[in-house]
C-alpha positions in Angstrom: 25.3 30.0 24.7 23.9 28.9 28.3 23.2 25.5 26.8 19.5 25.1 28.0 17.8 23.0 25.1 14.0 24.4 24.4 11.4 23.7 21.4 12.7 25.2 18.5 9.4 27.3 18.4 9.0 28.0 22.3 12.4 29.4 22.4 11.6 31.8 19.3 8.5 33.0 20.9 9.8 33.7 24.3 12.9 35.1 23.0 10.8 37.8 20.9 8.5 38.6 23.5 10.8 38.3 26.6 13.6 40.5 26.2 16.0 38.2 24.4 17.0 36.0 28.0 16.9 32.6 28.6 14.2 31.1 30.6 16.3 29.1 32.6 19.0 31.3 33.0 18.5 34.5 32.3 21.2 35.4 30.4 21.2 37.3 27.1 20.4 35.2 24.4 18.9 36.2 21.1 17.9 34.3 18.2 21.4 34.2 16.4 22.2 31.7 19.4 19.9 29.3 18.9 21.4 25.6 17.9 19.0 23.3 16.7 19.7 19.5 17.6 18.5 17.9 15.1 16.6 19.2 12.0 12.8 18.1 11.4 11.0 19.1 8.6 8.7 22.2 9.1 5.4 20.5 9.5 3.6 22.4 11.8 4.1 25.7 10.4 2.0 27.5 13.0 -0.5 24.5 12.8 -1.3 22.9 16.5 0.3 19.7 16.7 -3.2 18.2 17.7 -4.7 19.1 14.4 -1.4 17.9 12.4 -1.5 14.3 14.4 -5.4 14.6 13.8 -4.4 15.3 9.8 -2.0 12.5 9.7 -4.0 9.9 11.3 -7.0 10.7 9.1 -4.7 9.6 6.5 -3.3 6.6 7.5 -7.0 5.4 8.1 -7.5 6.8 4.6 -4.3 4.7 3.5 -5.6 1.5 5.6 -9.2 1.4 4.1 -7.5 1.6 0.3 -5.3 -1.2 1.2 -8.4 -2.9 2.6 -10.2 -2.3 -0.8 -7.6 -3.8 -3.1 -7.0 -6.3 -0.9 -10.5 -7.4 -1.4 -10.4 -6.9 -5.4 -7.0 -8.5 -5.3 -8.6 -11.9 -3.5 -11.9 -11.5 -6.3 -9.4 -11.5 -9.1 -7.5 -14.6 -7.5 -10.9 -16.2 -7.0 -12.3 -15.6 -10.2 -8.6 -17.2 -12.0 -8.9 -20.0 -9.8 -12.5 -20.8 -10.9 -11.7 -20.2 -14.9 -8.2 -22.5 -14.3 -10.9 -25.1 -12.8 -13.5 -24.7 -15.8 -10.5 -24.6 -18.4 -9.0 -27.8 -16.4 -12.8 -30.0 -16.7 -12.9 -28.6 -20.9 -9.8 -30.0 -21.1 -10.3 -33.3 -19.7 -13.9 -33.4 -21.2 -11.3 -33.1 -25.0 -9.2 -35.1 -23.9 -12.1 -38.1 -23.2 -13.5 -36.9 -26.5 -10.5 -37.1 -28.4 -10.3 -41.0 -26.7 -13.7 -41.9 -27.8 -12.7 -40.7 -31.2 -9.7 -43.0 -31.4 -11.1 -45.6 -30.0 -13.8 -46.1 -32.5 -11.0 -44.8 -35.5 -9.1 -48.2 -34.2 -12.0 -50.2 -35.6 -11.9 -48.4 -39.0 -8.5 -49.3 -40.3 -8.0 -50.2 -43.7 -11.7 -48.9 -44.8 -11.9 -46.2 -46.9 -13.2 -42.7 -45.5 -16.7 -41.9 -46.1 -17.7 -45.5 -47.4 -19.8 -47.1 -45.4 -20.6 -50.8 -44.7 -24.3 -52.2 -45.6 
């Protein structure tokens, strides 16, 4: 009612312990006046904030290392596909020179019957 803005929990623990006044002001207040601003989820739950930020950093470091990990395994998988696209690329070519040899000495064949051969 006096428009003083505490911590939502500050205010609840002096208004239960202090006679139901403001700090500020001294006038009667009780709990039923209370206004939060804005709501934030209840993550402290009695917890000190020190050991929540302590919590939540602990797992963002977690949360960092795992992207760390698989981006490594990502960067082996790329690695390794990039090597087999460069040893399927060579046994290609190595065909494809084969398959040219194999031509190239059909060309001097034509017109001979398969499997007869010339004395």
């Amino acid at each position: 009612r006096c428009g003083h803005v505490f911590g939502d929990s500050c205010i609840r623990t002096w208004l239960a312990g202090h006679g139901n006044k403001c700090p500020a002001c001294n006038k009667r207040a009780r709990l039923g006046h209370v206004t939060p601003l804005y709501h934030l989820p209840r993550i402290l739950d009695g917890e000190p904030a020190a050991e929540v930020l302590r919590r939540w950093t602990d797992e963002i470091e977690g949360l960092k290392r795992e992207k760390r990990e698989m981006d490594a395994q990502l960067k082996r998988a790329k690695d390794e596909l990039v090597a087999e696209t460069r040893r399927h690329r060579r046994e290609q070519e190595a065909l494809q020179e084969a398959l040219s040899r194999v031509r190239r000495a059909g060309a001097g064949n034509v017109g001979r019957p398969q499997g007869v051969g010339v004395q």
